[in-house]
N, C-alpha and C positions, 0 to 999 in steps of 0.2 A: 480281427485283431483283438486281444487280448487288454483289457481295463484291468482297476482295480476299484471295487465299487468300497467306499469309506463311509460307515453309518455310524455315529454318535449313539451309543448306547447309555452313556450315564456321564453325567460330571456329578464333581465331588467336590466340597468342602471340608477341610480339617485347620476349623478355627483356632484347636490346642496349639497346634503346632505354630501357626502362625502368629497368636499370641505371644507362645512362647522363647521361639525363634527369630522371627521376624522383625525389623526396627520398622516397617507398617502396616501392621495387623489386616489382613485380608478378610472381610464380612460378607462375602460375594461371593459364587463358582463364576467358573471362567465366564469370561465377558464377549468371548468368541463363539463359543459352541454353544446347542441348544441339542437336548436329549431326542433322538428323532430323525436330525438334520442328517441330511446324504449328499454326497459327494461322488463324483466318476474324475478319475482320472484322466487325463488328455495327452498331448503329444502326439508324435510320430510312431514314438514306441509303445505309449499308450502308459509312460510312466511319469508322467510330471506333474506336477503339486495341483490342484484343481484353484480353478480362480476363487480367492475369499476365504483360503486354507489358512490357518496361522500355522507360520512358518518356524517358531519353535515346534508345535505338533511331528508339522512335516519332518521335522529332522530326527523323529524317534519313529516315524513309520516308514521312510522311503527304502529302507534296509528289505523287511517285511515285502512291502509293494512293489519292490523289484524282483524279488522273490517270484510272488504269485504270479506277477504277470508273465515273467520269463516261464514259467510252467513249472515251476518245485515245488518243495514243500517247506512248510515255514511250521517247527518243531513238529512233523510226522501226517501233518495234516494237509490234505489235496489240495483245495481249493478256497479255504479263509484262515483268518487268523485273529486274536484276539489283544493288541495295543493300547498302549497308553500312554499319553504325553508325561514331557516331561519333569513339568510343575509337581513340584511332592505337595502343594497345600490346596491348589483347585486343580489336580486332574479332570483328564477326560479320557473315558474309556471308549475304547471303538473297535467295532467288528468288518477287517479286511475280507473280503470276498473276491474273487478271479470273478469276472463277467464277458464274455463275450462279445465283442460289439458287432451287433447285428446289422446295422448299417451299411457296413464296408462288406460283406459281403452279400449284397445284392450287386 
């Protein structure tokens, strides 16, 4: 069956903005994600939010993840993709991958 394996490539700060915008200024990156961190998808179908996901995230990658796992392509490319939440002052950037779960078929 078919995963989508979710890895934290970067979180971001942009203090201007939130300075400037913001009514309370954000000094932090996100308070969820850590650069590094990976994640597999789960379910039946092999698409549903991994446990410990922040669920804003989720709702800018499940587009993407249903994507890969179904077997397409997500803007011309086979098997990953390149997302980001969607907080405009501490994103996080993450690299979707198709994985095969090797378990199930043994």
């Amino acid at each position: 069956m078919r995963r989508c394996k979710i890895t934290v490539l970067k979180t971001l700060l942009f203090e201007e903005l939130s300075a400037r915008y913001g009514d309370h200024p954000v000094t932090e990156k996100c308070p969820v994600f850590k650069e590094g961190q990976t994640f597999i998808t789960g379910g039946i179908f092999g698409n549903e939010m991994p446990e410990g996901f922040c669920a804003m995230a989720w709702q800018a990658l499940v587009m993407p993840v249903n994507v890969l796992v179904g077997g397409g392509k997500v803007l011309g490319l086979d098997e990953r993709h390149i997302a980001c939440c969607a907080d405009g002052v501490r994103p996080a950037i993450f690299l979707l991958e198709r994985v095969e779960d090797r378990e199930e078929e043994k």
